[in-house]
Structures are given as C-alpha cells and as structure tokens.
C-alpha positions, 0 to 999 in steps of 0.5 A: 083396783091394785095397780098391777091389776089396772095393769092386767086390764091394759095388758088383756086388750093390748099384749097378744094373749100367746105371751103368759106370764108367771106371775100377775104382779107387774114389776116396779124395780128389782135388785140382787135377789128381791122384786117389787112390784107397783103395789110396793109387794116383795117377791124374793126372787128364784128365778132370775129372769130365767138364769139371766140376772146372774148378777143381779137386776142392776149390777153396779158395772153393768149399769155405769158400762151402759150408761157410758155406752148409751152416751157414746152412741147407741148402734151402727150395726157392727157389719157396718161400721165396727167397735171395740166392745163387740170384739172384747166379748168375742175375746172374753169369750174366746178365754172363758170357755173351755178349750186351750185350741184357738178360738173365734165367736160371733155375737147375736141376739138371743139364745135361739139365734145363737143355736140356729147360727151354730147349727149353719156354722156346723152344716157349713163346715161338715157339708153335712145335713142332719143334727142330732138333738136330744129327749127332754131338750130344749134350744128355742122358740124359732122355726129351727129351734121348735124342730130342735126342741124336744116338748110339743105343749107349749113350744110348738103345737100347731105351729109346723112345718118344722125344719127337715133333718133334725133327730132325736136320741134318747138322754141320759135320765138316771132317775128314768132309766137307771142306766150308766152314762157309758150306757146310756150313751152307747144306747144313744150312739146305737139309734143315731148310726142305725137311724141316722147314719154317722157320715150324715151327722154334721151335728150333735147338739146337747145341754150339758144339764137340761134347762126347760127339760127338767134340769136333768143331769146326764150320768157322769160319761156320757158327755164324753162318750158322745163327745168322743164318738162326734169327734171319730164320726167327723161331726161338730159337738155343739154345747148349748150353754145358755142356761147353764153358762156364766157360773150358774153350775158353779163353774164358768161353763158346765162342759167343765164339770165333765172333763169336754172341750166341746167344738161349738159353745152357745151362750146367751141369758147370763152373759149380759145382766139382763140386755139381749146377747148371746154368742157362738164360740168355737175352734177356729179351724171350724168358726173360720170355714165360714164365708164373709157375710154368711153370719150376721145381723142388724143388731148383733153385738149391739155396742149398748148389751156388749157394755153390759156383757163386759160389766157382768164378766168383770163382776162374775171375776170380782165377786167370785160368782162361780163360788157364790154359785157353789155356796148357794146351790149347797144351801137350796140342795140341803134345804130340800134334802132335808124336807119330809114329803112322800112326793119327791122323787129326786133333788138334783142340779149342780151349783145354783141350778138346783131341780126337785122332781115330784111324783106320786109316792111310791112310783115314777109317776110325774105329779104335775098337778101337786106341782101347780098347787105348790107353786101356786103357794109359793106365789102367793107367799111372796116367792117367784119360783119356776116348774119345768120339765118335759111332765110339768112335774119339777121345781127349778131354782135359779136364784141371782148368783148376788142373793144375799143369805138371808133373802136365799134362807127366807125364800127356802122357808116359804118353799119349805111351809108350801110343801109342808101344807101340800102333802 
C-alpha cells in the first residue's frame, strides 16, 4: 500500500465524506509551481490552491515575515488589543484597489466572510434590503453566500433555508447570448427595476470575471453599465474579487481592466500566500457608516496571515507578478488556441486565469462527460487541473503566477496530448 493510499484509508474513517478532493494523492511539500506527494510523485500544478498561492507554495518573504511573526506572538484578537500588521494590510488595501476616493477596510477570515460583511456593510449603509447577484455567480459556502451562489449541486442542494431578499439577474455570457455588454446590461437592469425595484436594492454584487462560473468574461461595458445604474439608483457596487484579486488578471485587480471604480471590493485567496485572510475595502463615505463593534471577529486580521499578507504584496511588486500574470496567460491562451479538437467552443479569461469551454461539436451543447475524462487524463499524466462552470463543462487554469516556463510548457503538453487522445 503507497502512503497516499494508507492515507485515503485514515481519511475515509476519519474526514466527513462532504469534504472531496480533487485528486488522491496526499501532499508532502510544494513550490513555485510543482507538488510532491508521500510517494515522492510530481504534480505540475495549474491550480494554485484555487488562485491562492499566487506566489508560490513557500515564498521566500512570506515565510521569514511568518516565521518573524510567530515568534512574536500568535494572536490577541485585534478588537482586543490591536497591532500594526492588521492596519498595514488595510493600508496596502486602501492603495492597491482601484479608486483615487478615501478609503477604509476590515480584514476577516475567508472569502465568504468577506461577502456576508460587505453585503451588512452595504444594507447598512443604504437601509436597504435586497442584493442583486448574478447567473453562473458564485460568492461562498455559507448560509448567506449559498443563497448568493447561483450553482445548486454541489454548493447548496439540501442545505436551505436560504437567506431572504437575495436576486438574480441574468450575466453577460457573449458565448451564450451573443449579446452586447450595453445589452446585456440593459437586459439585466430591465429585470432588476421590474422584479426588484431600484430604491429597494442596497446592493449589486458581481465577479468582474466569474471564478466557479465558468470563467466567464462579461462583454466589454457591462461592468460600467451596472456600475453607472448602482450609482444613479442609490445602491452599493460591490466587486467580488476573490479569485480574480492580487494580479492573477494581469492587473492588481480585474475591476480595472474595465475602466470601474467599484464602491465595496472583497479579496481574499491571493492576498496572503496560502494563510486565511481576506478583506473589505471601500469608500470611506460608506465602510464609515458602520457603528463600532458592528464588524469583527475572533480571528479576523490574525497578526500570523497579516505577515504573510504583507510578505506576498511586497513580492507580487518586487517580481512584477501582474507582467508574470500577463506572460503566462499569453502562453496557456495560445497553446490552446492552437489545439485541433472539434469540442472547444471558446478559450477565454484574462491574464493567468485562462478557461476552454468544451461542447458537443457543432452546438452549444455543454460536454461535461468529455470534460471528466479529460481531466481524468490530465491527473494521471501528472497535471493538477481544475473544471468549473455552471454545466461542468470548463477547463480552468490557475497556475502560481511564480510557474517557471519550462514547468508552465511541460504542463500545456500533458494538457495538450490529453485532449489529443480524448476526441
């Protein structure tokens, strides 16, 4: 018996079996773009801990800065008795998203703790109920952020009651619905005045490009529109930034590429090379209409992932990860441009957050059972991939933005063989 299997056996009786993972290989150590497993196996990595390890698995300046923290001390609880890293990452914060406006953040523990304290900061603010998500969107695993969430299987069948006043607009999918991003925004605004009525909505709350989705890239203006209309209606824009934050796009933040300031920001996966923060960011004139006390946590901020927060910043500047970002997102796009197979309906993203969406030839027709065996392949060749997407049916690649070229082309030839053998 391997040691990853003698590991599965410990894990059946002991893991609850909701928690899956994407592989059975169990992880011995990691680096900037490969992991090895307790069989001393190497899996080139496109997935990054899910756009987390941006940086890599054990980035020289996040590991001396928690090293240096853990010495120091471990926690006090920040609404206890406060520290400089905690309001360093809110600075950092406060510069690198986009809006020249002042600006204040909290910091939290995950991604879906970010969104749930953005959407109170927001009904908070406009005393307002409802929060307008969107098709194919996906912003969490908690009670809040299921009823956000737009997939049903698996992120929340059988698990409502879902929070009230929570709706859902159709996205812009130009590969689905061909439409402009004007259009398909007036189409979205037109559901959410009829259906939900603008001096109801306190928030609009949107991936700049959909992570779990499908990497779906909205037409160029829609983003604006909606941005426009939040503004004239009296309503918060909210960009969840999660996945796409910390240079993954190619860009500090994705909200830039389309010219949006937005109101409210969440970050979190990126922003600390591996350990749990996450963050909300946003125009003073809205973050401050909180009272004190209304936002917090036990470990919220925690000295140990602030550290690491500001160890990954300083190495996304020093290295120039949003170029990297760029570099590396030319070479996936163009590798997969190039391949000749009758399923691929489009190859889309933007920097190193690159997506193939696959149908059955000659329709729209999502292909998720092609997707499986594709992906299948992939694992056994030794290539950590990921598939996404509201059908099952798309290929996501989310590399460490540190991936040497050479490890980046021997993965895109695994990629490239498994779709040669899966026509």
């Amino acid at each position: 018996m391997s040691a990853s299997e003698d590991l599965h056996k410990r894990r059946l009786a002991a893991v609850a079996p909701g928690v899956t993972s994407a592989i059975s290989s169990y992880v011995d150590n990691a680096a900037g773009g490969t992991l090895t497993d307790v069989d001393g196996r190497e899996w080139i990595d496109f997935a990054a801990g899910i756009a987390v390890t941006s940086v890599g698995n054990s980035a020289p300046l996040v590991v001396q800065a928690v090293q240096d923290q853990v010495a120091r001390f471990t926690h006090t609880c920040f609404m206890v008795a406060p520290y400089e890293s905690y309001v360093s990452v809110c600075e950092q914060l406060n510069a690198l998203t986009p809006g020249t406006f002042e600006k204040r953040s909290a910091l939290f523990n995950s991604g879906a703790e970010a969104v749930e304290n953005a959407v109170k900061i927001a009904r908070y603010a406009t005393r307002r109920p409802a929060v307008v998500v969107f098709d194919h969107g996906y912003h969490g695993r908690t009670n809040l952020t299921m009823a956000l969430t737009a997939k049903v299987m698996p992120y929340k069948d059988g698990f409502g009651p879902f929070a009230p006043e929570i709706y859902r607009a159709p996205m812009s999918y130009p590969l689905r619905d061909g439409l402009s991003g004007e259009a398909a925004a007036a189409r979205a605004i037109d559901i959410i005045e009829k259906q939900v009525g603008a001096s109801n909505v306190a928030a609009i709350l949107i991936e700049p490009i959909q992570g779990e989705g499908g990497f779906v890239v909205p037409a160029p203006g829609f983003l604006p529109a909606l941005a426009d209309w939040a503004r004239s209606a009296g309503a918060v824009f909210i960009a969840d930034e999660i996945q796409t934050g910390f240079c993954r796009t190619g860009d500090w933040f994705a909200s830039t590429h389309e010219g949006i300031e937005p109101d409210l920001i969440t970050t979190a996966k990126g922003i600390a090379g591996g350990l749990p923060l996450a963050g909300v960011t946003g125009r003073a004139s809205i973050m401050d209409t909180v009272h004190a006390g209304g936002l917090g946590g036990t470990y919220g901020g925690n000295p140990i992932a602030c550290a690491a927060a500001l160890g990954a910043i300083e190495t996304m500047r020093t290295l120039d990860l949003a170029a990297a970002a760029r570099r590396i997102g030319a070479t996936i796009t163009d590798r997969l441009a190039s391949l000749d197979h009758p399923a691929i309906a489009e190859v889309r993203g933007r920097g190193a957050m690159v997506a193939v969406e696959l149908v059955k030839p000659g329709t729209l027709e999502p292909d998720a059972a092609l997707t499986s065996s594709i992906n299948k392949a992939c694992h056994a060749a030794g290539l950590l991939t990921l598939t996404c997407g509201t059908y099952g049916n798309v290929f996501r690649f989310l590399p460490p933005l540190v991936m040497p070229d050479a490890i980046l082309e021997r993965g895109l030839d695994i990629l490239s063989h498994a779709f040669d053998n899966n026509h």
